[in-house]
C-alpha positions as protocol buffer text, in pm:
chain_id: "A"
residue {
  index: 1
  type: UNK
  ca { x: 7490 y: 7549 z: 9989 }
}
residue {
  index: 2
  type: UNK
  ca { x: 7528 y: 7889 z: 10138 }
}
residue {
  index: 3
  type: UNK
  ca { x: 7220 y: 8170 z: 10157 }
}
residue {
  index: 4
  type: UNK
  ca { x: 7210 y: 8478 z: 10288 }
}
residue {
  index: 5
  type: UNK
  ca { x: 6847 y: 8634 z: 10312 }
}
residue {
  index: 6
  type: UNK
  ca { x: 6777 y: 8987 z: 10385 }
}
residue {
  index: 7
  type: UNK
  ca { x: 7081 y: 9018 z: 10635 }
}
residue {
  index: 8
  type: UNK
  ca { x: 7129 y: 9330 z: 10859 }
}
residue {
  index: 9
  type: UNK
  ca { x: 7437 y: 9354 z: 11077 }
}
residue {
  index: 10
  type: UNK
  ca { x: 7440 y: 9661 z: 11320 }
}
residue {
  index: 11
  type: UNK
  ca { x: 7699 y: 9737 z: 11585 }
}
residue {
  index: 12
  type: UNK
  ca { x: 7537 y: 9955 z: 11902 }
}
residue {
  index: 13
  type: UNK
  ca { x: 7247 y: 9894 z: 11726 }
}
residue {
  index: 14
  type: UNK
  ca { x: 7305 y: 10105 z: 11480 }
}
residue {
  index: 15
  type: UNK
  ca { x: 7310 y: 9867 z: 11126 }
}
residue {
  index: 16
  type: UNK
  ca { x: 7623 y: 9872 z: 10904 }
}
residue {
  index: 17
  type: UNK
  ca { x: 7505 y: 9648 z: 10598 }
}
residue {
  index: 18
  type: UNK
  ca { x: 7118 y: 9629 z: 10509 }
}
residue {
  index: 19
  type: UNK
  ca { x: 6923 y: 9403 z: 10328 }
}
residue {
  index: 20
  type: UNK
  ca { x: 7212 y: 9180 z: 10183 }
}
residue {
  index: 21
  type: UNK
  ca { x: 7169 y: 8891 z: 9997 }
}
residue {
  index: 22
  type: UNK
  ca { x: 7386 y: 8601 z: 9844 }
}
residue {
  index: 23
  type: UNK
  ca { x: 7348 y: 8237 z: 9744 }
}
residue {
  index: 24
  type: UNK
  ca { x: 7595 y: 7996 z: 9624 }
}
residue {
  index: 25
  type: UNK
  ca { x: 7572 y: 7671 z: 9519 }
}
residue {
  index: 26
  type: UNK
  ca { x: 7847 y: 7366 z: 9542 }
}
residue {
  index: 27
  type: UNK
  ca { x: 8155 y: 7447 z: 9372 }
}
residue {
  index: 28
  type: UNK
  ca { x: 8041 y: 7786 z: 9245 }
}
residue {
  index: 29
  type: UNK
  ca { x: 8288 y: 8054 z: 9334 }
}
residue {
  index: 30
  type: UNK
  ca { x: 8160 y: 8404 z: 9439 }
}
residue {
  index: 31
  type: UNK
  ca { x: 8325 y: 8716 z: 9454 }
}
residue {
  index: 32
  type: UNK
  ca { x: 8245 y: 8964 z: 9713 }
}
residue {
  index: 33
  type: UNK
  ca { x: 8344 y: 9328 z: 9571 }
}
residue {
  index: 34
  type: UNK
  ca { x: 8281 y: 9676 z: 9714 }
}
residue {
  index: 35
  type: UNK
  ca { x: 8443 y: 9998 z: 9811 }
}
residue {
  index: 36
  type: UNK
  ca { x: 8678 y: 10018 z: 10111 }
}
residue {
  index: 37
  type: UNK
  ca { x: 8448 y: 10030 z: 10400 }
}
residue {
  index: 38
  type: UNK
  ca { x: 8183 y: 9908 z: 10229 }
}
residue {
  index: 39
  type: UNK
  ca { x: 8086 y: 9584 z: 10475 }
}
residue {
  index: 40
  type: UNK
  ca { x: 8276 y: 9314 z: 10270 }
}
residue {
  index: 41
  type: UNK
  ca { x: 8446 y: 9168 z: 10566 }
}
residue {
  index: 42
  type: UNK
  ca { x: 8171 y: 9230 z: 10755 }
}
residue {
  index: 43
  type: UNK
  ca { x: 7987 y: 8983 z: 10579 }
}
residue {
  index: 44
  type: UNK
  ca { x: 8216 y: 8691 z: 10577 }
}
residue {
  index: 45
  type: UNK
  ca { x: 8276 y: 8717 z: 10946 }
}
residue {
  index: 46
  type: UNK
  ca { x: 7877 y: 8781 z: 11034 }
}
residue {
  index: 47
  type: UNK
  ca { x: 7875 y: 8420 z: 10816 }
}
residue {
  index: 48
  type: UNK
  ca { x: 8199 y: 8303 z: 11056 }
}
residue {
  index: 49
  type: UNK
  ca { x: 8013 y: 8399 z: 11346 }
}
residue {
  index: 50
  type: UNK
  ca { x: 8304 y: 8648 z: 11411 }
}
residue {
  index: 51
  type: UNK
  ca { x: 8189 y: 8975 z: 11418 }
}
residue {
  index: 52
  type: UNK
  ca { x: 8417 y: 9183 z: 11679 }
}
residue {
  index: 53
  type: UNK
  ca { x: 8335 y: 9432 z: 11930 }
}
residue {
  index: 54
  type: UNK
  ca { x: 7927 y: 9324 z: 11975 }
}
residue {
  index: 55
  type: UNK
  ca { x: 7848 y: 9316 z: 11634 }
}
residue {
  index: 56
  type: UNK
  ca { x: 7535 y: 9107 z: 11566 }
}
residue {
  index: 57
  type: UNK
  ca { x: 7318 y: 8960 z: 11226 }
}
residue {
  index: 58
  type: UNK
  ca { x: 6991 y: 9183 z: 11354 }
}
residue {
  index: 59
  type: UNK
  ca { x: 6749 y: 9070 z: 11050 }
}
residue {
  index: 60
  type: UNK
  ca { x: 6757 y: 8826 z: 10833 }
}
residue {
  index: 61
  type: UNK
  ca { x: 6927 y: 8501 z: 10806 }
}
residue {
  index: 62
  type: UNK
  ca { x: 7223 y: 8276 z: 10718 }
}
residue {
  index: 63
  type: UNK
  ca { x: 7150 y: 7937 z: 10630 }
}
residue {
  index: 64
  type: UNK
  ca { x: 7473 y: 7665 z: 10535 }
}
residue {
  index: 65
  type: UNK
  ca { x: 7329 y: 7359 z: 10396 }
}
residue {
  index: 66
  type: UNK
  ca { x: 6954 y: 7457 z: 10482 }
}
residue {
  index: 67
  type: UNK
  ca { x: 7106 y: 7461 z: 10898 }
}
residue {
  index: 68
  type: UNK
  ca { x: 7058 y: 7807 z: 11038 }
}
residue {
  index: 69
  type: UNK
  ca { x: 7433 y: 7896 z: 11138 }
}
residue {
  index: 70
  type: UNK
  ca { x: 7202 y: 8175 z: 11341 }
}
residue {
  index: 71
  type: UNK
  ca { x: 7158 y: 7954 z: 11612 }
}
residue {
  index: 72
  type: UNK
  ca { x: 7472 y: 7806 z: 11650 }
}
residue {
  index: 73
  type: UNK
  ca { x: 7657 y: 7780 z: 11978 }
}
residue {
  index: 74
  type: UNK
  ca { x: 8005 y: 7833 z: 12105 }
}
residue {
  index: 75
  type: UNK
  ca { x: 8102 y: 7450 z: 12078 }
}
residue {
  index: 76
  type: UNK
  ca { x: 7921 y: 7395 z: 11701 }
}
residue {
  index: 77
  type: UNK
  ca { x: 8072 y: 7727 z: 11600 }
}
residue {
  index: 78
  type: UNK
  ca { x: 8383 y: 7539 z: 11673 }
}
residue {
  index: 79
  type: UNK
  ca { x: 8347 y: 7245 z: 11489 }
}
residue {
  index: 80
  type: UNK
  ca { x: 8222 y: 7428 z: 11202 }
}
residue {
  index: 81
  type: UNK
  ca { x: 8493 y: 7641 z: 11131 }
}
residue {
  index: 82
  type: UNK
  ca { x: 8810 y: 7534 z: 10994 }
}
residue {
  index: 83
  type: UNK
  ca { x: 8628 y: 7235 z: 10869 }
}
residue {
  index: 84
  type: UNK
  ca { x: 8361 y: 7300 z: 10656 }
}
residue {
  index: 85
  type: UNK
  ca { x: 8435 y: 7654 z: 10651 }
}
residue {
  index: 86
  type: UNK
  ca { x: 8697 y: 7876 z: 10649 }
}
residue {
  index: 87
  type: UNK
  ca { x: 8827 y: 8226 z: 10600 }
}
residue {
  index: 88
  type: UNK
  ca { x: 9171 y: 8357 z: 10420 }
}
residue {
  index: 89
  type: UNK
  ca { x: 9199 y: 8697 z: 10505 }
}
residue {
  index: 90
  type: UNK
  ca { x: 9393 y: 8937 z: 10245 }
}
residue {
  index: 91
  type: UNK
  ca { x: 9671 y: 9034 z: 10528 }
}
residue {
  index: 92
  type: UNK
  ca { x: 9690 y: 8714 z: 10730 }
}
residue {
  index: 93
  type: UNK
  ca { x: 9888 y: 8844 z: 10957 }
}
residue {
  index: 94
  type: UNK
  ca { x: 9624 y: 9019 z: 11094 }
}
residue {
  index: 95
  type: UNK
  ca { x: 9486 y: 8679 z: 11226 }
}
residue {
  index: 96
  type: UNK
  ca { x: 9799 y: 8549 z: 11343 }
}
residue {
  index: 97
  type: UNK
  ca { x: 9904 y: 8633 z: 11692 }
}
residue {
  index: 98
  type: UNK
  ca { x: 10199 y: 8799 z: 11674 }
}
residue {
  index: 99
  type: UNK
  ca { x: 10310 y: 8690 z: 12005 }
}
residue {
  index: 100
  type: UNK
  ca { x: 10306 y: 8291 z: 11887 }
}
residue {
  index: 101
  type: UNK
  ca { x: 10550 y: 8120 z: 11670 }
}
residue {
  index: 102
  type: UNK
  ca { x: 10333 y: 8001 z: 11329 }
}
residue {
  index: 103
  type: UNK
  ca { x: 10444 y: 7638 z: 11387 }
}
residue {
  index: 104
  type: UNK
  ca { x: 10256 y: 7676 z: 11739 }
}
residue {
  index: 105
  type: UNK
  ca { x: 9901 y: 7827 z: 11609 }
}
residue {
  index: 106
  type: UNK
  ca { x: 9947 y: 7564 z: 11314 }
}
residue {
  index: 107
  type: UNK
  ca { x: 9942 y: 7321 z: 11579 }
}
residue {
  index: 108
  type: UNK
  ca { x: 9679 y: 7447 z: 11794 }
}
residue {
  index: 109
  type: UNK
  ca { x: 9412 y: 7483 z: 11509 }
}
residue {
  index: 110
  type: UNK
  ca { x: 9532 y: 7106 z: 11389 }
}
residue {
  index: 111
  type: UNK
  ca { x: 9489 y: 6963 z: 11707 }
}
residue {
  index: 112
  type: UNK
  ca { x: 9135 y: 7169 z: 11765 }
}
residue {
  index: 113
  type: UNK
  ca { x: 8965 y: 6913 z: 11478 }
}
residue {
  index: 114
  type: UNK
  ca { x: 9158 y: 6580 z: 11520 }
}
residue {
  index: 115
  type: UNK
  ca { x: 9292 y: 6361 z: 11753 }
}
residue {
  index: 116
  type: UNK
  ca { x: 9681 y: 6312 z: 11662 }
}
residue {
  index: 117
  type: UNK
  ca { x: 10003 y: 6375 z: 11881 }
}
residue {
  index: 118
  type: UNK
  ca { x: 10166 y: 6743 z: 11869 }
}
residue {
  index: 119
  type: UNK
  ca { x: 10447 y: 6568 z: 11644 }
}
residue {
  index: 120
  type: UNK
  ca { x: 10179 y: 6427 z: 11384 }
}
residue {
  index: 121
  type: UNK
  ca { x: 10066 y: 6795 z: 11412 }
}
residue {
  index: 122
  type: UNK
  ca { x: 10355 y: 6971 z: 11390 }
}
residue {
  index: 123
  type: UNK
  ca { x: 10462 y: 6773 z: 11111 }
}
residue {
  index: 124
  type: UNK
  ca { x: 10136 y: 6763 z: 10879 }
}
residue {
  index: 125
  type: UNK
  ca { x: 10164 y: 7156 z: 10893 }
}
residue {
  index: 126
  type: UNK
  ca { x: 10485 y: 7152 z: 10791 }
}
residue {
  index: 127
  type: UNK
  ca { x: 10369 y: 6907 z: 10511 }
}
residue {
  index: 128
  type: UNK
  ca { x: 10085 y: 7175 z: 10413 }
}
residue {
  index: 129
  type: UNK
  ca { x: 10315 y: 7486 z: 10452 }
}
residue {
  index: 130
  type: UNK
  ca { x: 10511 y: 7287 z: 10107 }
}
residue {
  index: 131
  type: UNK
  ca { x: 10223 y: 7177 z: 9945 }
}
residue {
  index: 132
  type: UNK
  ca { x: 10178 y: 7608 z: 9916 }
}
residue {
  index: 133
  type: UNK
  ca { x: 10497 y: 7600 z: 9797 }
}
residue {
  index: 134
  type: UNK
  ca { x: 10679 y: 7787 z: 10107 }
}
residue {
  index: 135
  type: UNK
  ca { x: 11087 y: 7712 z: 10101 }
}
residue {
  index: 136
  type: UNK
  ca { x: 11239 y: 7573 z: 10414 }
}
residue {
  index: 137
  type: UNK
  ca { x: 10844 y: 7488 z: 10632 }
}
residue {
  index: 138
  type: UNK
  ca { x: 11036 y: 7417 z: 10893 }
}
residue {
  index: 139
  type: UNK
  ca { x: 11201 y: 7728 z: 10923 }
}
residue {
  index: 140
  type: UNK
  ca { x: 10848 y: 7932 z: 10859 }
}
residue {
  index: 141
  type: UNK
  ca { x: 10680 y: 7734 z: 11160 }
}
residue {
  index: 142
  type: UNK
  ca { x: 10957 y: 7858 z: 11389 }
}
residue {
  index: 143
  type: UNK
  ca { x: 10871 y: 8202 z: 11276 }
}
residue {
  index: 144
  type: UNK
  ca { x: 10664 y: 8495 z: 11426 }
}
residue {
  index: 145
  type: UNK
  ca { x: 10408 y: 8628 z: 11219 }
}
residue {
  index: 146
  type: UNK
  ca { x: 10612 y: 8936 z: 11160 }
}
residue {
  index: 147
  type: UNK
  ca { x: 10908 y: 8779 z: 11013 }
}
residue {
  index: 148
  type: UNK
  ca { x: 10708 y: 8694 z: 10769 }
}
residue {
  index: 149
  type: UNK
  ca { x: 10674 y: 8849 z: 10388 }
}
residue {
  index: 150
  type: UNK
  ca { x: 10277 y: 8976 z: 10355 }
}
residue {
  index: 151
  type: UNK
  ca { x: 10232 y: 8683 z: 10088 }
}
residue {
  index: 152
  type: UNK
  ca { x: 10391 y: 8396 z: 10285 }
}
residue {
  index: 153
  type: UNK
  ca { x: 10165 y: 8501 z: 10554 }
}
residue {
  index: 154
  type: UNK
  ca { x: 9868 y: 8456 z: 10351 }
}
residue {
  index: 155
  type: UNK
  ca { x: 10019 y: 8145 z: 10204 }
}
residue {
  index: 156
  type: UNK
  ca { x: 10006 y: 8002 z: 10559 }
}
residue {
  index: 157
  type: UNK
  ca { x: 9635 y: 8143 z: 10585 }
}
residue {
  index: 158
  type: UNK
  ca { x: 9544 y: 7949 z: 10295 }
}
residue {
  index: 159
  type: UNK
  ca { x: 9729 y: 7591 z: 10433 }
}
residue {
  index: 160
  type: UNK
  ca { x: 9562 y: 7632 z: 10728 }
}
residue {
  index: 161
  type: UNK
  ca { x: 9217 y: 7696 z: 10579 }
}
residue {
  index: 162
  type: UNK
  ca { x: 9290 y: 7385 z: 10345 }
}
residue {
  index: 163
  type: UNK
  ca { x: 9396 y: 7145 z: 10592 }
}
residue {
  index: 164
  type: UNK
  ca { x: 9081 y: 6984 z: 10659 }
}
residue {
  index: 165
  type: UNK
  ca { x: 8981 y: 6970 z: 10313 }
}
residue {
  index: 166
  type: UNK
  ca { x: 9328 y: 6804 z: 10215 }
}
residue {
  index: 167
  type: UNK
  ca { x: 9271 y: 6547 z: 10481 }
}
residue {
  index: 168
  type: UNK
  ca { x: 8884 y: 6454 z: 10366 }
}
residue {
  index: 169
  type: UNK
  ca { x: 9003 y: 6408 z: 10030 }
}
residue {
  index: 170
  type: UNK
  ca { x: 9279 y: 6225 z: 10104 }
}
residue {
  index: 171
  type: UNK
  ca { x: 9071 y: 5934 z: 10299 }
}
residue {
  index: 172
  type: UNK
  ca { x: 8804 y: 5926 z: 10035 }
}
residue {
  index: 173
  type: UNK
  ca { x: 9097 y: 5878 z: 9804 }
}
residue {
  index: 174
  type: UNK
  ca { x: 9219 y: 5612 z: 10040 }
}
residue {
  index: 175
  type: UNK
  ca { x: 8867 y: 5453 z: 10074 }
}
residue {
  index: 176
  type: UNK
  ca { x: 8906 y: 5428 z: 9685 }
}
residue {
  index: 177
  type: UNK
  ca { x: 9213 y: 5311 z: 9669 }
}
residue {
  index: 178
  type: UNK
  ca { x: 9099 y: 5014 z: 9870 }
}
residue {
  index: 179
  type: UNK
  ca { x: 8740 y: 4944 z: 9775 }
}
């Protein structure tokens, strides 16, 4: 499903992981463990397509489903992500602007994959915010990031990254239902 082949990522040219290499099949779970500094995040955003400050895959390749996610653009970069894949970072709140209420982002990434009305939005991430198991949803998506415990901030991280999921399995569950 995912393959990583002799990957290099440099920043200024100069590289910061050599030579790595992964592969994971459907519904195997990996784990990705190394020192501090190491290039662990490195990796997940150079297969995001979001490595920062004009770092770049220099050798190798990254292949999701046998499609080289190499040559993707801007606009398939953004239908990729958040849909059929996603990243949870371990301090969420990194990823959050802290300028932006939760309920707001929530929104904005909701409305980035589907066509539905701010309300349907607003109100499906308040639905996934309890499905984690966060008291008072409502209350969390009129919060700033930083009012926000370090584990309810990932717990938001995680309801985002699931949404999409959630809402393909819940239409093949409906096709089921009806078939």
């Amino acid at each position: 499903m995912l393959e990583l082949k002799d990957v290099t990522i440099s920043y200024k040219n100069v590289p910061t992981v050599q030579h790595f290499n992964m592969s994971m099949k459907q519904g195997q779970i990996i784990s990705l463990v190394g020192e501090s500094g190491s290039g662990k995040t490195t990796v997940i955003r150079a297969i995001l397509g979001l490595l920062p400050g004009g770092g770049k895959v220099t050798a190798g390749q990254i292949t999701l489903e046998g499609e080289d996610l190499l040559a993707y653009n801007s606009e398939k970069w953004r239908k990729l992500r958040g849909t059929d894949i996603s990243m949870i970072f371990q301090d969420s709140g990194a990823m959050m602007n802290p300028t932006k209420k939760i309920g707001s982002v929530f929104t904005e990434y909701i409305l980035t994959h589907e066509k539905i009305s701010k309300k349907e939005a607003w109100n499906k991430g308040i639905m996934m915010l309890e499905r984690m198991r966060l008291p008072a949803a409502d209350n969390i998506m009129n919060s700033y990031p930083f009012q926000l415990s370090g584990g309810m901030r990932q717990r938001v991280g995680i309801a985002m990254g699931m949404t999409y999921q959630l809402n393909c399995y819940w239409q093949m569950n409906r096709l089921r239902h009806w078939m």
